[in-house]
C-alpha positions as CSV (number, residue, x, y, z in Angstrom):
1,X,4.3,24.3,2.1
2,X,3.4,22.6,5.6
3,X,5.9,23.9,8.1
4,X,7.9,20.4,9.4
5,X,7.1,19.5,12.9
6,X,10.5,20.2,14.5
7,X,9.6,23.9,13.1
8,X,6.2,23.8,14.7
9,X,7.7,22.6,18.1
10,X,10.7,24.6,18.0
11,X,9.1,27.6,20.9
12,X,7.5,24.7,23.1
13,X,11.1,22.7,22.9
14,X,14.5,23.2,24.1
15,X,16.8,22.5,20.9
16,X,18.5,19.3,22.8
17,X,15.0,18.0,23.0
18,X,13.8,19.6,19.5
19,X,16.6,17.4,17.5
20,X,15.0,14.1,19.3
21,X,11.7,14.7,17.2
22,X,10.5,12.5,14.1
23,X,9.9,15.1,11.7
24,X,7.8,12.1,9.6
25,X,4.6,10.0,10.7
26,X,1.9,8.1,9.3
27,X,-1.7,9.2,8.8
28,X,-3.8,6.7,8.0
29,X,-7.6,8.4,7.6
30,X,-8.1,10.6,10.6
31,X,-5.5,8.6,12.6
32,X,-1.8,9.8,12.8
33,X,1.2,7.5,14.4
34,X,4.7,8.8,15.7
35,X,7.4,6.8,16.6
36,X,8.5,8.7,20.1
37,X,12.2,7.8,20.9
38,X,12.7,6.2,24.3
39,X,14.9,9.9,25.3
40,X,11.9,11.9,24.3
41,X,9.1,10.4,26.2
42,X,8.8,13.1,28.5
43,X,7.6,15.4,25.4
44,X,4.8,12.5,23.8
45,X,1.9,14.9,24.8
46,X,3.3,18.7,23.1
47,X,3.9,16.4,20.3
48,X,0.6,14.9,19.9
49,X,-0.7,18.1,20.5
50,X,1.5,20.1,17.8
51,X,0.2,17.5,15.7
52,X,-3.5,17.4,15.9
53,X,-3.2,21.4,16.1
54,X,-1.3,21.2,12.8
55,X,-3.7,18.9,10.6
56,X,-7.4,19.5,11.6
57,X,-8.7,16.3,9.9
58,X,-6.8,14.3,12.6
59,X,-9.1,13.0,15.2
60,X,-6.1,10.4,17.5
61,X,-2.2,10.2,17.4
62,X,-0.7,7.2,18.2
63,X,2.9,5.4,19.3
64,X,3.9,2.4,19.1
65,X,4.1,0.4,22.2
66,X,6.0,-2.3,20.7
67,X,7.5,-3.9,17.8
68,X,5.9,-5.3,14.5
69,X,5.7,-8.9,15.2
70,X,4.0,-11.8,14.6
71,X,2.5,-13.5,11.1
72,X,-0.4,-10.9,11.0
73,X,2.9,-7.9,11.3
74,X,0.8,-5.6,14.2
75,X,2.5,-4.1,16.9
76,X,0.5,-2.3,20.0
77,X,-0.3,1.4,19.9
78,X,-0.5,3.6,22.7
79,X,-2.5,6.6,23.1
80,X,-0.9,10.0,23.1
81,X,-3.8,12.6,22.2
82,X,-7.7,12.8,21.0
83,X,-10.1,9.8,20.6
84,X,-9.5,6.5,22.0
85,X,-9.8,4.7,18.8
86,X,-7.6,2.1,16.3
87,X,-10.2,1.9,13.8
88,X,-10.6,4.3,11.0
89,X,-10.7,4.2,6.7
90,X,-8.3,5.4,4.4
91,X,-9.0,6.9,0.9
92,X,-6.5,5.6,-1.9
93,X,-7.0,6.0,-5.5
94,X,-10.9,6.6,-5.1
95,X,-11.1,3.6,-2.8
96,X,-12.0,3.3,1.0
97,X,-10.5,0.7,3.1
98,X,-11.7,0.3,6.8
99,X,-8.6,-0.5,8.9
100,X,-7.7,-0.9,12.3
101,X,-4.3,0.1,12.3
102,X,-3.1,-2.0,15.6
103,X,-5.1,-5.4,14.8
104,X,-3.6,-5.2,10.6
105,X,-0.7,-4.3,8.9
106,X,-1.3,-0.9,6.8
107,X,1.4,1.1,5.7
108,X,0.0,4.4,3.7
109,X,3.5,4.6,2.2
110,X,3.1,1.6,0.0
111,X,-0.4,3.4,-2.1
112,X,2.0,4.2,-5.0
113,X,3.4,0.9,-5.7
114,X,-0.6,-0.2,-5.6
115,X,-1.4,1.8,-8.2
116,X,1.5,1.2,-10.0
117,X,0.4,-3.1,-9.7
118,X,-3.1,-2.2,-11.1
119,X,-1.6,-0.6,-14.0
120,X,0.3,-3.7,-14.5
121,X,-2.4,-6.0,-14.4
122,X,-4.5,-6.3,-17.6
123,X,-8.5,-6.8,-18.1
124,X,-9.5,-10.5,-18.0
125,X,-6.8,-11.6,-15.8
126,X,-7.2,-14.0,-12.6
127,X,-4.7,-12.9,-9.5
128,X,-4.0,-14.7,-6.5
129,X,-2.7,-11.9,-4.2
130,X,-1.4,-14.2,-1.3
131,X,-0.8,-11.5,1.5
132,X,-3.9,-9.3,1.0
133,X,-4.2,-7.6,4.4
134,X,-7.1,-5.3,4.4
135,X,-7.8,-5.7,0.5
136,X,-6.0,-2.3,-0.9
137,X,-3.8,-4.2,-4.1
138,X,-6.8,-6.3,-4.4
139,X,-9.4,-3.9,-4.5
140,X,-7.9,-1.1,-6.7
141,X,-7.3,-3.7,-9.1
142,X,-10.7,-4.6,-9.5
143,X,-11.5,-1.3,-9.8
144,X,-8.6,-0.4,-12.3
145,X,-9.0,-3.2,-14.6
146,X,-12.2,-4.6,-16.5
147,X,-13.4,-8.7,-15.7
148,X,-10.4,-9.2,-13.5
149,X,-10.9,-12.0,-11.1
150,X,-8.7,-11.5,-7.5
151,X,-8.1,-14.4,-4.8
152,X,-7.5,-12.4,-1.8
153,X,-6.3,-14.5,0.9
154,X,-5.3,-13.4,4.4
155,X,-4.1,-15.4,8.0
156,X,-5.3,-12.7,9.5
157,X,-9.3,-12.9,10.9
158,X,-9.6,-9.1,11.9
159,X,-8.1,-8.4,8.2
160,X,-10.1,-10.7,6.6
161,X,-13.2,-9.5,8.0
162,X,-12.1,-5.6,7.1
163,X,-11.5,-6.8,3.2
164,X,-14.8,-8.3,3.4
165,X,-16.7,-4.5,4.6
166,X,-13.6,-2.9,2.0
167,X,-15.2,-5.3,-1.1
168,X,-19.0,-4.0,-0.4
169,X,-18.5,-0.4,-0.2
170,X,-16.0,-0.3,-3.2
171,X,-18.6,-2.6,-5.1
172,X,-15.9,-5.2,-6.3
173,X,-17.7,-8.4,-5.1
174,X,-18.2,-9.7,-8.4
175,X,-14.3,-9.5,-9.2
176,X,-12.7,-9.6,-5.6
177,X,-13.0,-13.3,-3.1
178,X,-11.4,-12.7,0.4
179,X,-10.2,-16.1,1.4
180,X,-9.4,-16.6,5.1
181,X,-6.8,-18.8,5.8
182,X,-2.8,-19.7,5.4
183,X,-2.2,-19.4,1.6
184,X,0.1,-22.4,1.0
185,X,-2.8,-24.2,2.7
186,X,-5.6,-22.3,0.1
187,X,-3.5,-22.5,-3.3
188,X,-2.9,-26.0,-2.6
189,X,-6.5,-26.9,-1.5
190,X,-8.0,-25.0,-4.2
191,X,-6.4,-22.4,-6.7
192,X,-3.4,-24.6,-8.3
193,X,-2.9,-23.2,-12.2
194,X,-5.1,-20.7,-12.4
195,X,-3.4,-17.2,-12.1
196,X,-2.1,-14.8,-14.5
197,X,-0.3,-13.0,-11.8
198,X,0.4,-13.4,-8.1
199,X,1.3,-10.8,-5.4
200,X,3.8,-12.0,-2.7
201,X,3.5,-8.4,-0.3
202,X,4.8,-10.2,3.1
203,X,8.3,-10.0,2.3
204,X,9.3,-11.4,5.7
205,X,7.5,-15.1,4.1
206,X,8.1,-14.2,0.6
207,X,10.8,-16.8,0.0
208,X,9.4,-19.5,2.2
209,X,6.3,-19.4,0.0
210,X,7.5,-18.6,-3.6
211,X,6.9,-22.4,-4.8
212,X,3.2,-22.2,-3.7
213,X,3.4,-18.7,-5.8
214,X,4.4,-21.4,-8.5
215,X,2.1,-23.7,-8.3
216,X,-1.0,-20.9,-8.6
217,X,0.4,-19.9,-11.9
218,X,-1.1,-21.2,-14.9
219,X,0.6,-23.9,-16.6
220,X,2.2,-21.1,-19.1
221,X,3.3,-19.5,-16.5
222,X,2.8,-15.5,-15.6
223,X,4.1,-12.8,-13.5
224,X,5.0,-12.7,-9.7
225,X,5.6,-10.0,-8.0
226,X,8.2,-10.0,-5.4
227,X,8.8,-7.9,-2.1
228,X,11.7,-8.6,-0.1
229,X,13.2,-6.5,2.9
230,X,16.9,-6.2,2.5
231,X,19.9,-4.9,4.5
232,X,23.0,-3.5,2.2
233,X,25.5,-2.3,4.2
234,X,28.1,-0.1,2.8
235,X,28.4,-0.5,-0.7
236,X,25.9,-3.9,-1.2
237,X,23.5,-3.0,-3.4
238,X,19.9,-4.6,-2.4
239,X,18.1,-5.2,-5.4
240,X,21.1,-7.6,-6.5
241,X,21.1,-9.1,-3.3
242,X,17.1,-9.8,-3.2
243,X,18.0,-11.1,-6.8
244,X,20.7,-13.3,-6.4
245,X,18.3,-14.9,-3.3
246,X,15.5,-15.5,-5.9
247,X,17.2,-16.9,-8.5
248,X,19.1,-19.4,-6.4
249,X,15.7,-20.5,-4.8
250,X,14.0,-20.6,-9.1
251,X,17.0,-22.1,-10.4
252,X,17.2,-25.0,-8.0
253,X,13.3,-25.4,-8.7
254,X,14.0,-26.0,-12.5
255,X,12.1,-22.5,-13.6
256,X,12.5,-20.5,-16.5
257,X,12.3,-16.9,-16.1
258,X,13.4,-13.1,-16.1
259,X,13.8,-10.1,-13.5
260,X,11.8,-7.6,-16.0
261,X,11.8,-5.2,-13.2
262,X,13.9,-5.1,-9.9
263,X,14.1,-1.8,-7.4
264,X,14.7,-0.7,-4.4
265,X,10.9,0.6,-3.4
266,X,11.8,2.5,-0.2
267,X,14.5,2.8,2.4
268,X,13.3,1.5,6.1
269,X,15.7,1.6,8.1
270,X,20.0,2.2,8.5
271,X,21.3,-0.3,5.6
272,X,17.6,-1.5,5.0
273,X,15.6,-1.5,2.2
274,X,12.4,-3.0,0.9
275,X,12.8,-4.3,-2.7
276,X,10.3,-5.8,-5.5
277,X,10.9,-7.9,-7.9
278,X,8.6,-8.1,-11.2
279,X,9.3,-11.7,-12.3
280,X,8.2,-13.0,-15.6
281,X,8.0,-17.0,-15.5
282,X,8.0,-18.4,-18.8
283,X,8.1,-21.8,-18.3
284,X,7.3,-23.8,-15.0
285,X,8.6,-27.3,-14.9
286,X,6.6,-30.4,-14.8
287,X,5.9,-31.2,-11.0
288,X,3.8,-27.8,-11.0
């Protein structure tokens, strides 16, 4: 087993420095990023250094600068050791998906829940995934499932333009169409009632947006998928709360449906949690 990097560092640390370290980071392909804590800055560079020592295959390590922000979710990265870079691609699932990791929102922690989407998903279906980012949900359903047909629709131009290379070198561009552009603005303009399934991954829009999740569905109506960030102090239990949200919002629209599955995906933060909801609707009413 991989020694944890507080182990690594603990002969090039004091131990009132060593309990400051992140013992977790992200690698996404040869890229790694570490979140340095404001009391620990004088350490970035033994860090960085303990880490590209540790996993060869690493090329740069990176920190955030500042805070995700924004409708595209980026944040700025600084530089902490090896190549001057934000670009790299990921492998997922037998896909590769060019990224650059401060111009697009990637997280490498969500591949799981990807898979577990593509599963869902069955051969012949049409998906609108509204938030596609780079193209991963998109693109491993294409490849999982037979004569599926995926809208993938992004705000984001740099994203847009990485699904686009992400499409050709998977060889998905007969099943996968990156849309560029706001996706109220696209469903509305152009995909009303024709999905099976839509994904909602932006959970910081997810609610504003969920009647234009609607209105892509198929007149018989289909499956949404749901993700929701959600702080539960305490004994609050997020998956109810992220439910009791939803069916306020469905209920007041006049739609019929069920929570088939609802669960907390992972925690992000003290009292925070990111939550999806797999919603069946069953019947839409007539304004959609």
């Amino acid at each position: 087993m991989k020694k944890r990097l507080r182990d690594k560092l603990s002969e090039a640390l004091p131990s009132d420095e060593l309990s400051k370290v992140y013992n977790s980071f992200d690698v996404i392909g040869d890229i790694a990023i570490i979140k340095i804590p404001k009391s620990n800055l004088a350490n970035e560079g033994a860090i960085a250094k303990q880490i590209m020592a540790s996993q060869k295959n690493i090329k740069t390590v990176l920190t955030p600068a500042t805070r995700i922000t924004g409708d595209f979710r980026v944040r700025a990265l600084k530089l902490l050791a090896g190549e001057n870079k934000t670009i790299t691609t990921q492998k997922e699932s037998g896909c590769s998906f060019k990224v650059d990791v401060e111009k697009c929102y990637f997280s490498p922690r969500l591949s799981g829940e990807h898979r577990r989407i593509a599963n869902l998903v069955k051969g012949g279906e049409t998906v609108v995934n509204m938030f596609a980012g780079v193209g991963c949900f998109s693109i491993l359903i294409a490849k999982t499932q037979s004569k599926t047909k995926v809208y993938s629709i992004d705000v984001n131009p740099v994203a847009v333009g990485c699904m686009e290379e992400n499409v050709k070198v998977n060889q998905v561009k007969e099943c996968v169409f990156p849309l560029f552009g706001d996706s109220k603005d696209i469903i509305q303009a152009l995909l009303q009632g024709v999905a099976d399934r839509v994904l909602m991954p932006l959970p910081e829009k997810a609610l504003e947006y969920l009647p234009y999740a609607l209105m892509a569905l198929k007149k018989t109506g289909g499956w949404i998928h749901y993700y929701d960030f959600q702080h539960a102090p305490g004994k609050e239990d997020p998956v109810e709360k992220t439910k009791l949200k939803v069916a306020e919002k469905l209920d007041c629209m006049g739609v019929r449906y069920v929570f088939a599955n609802a669960r907390v995906m992972r925690p992000t933060g003290p009292n925070w949690y990111q939550t999806v909801l797999d919603i069946q609707v069953t019947a839409l009413p007539s304004k959609f």
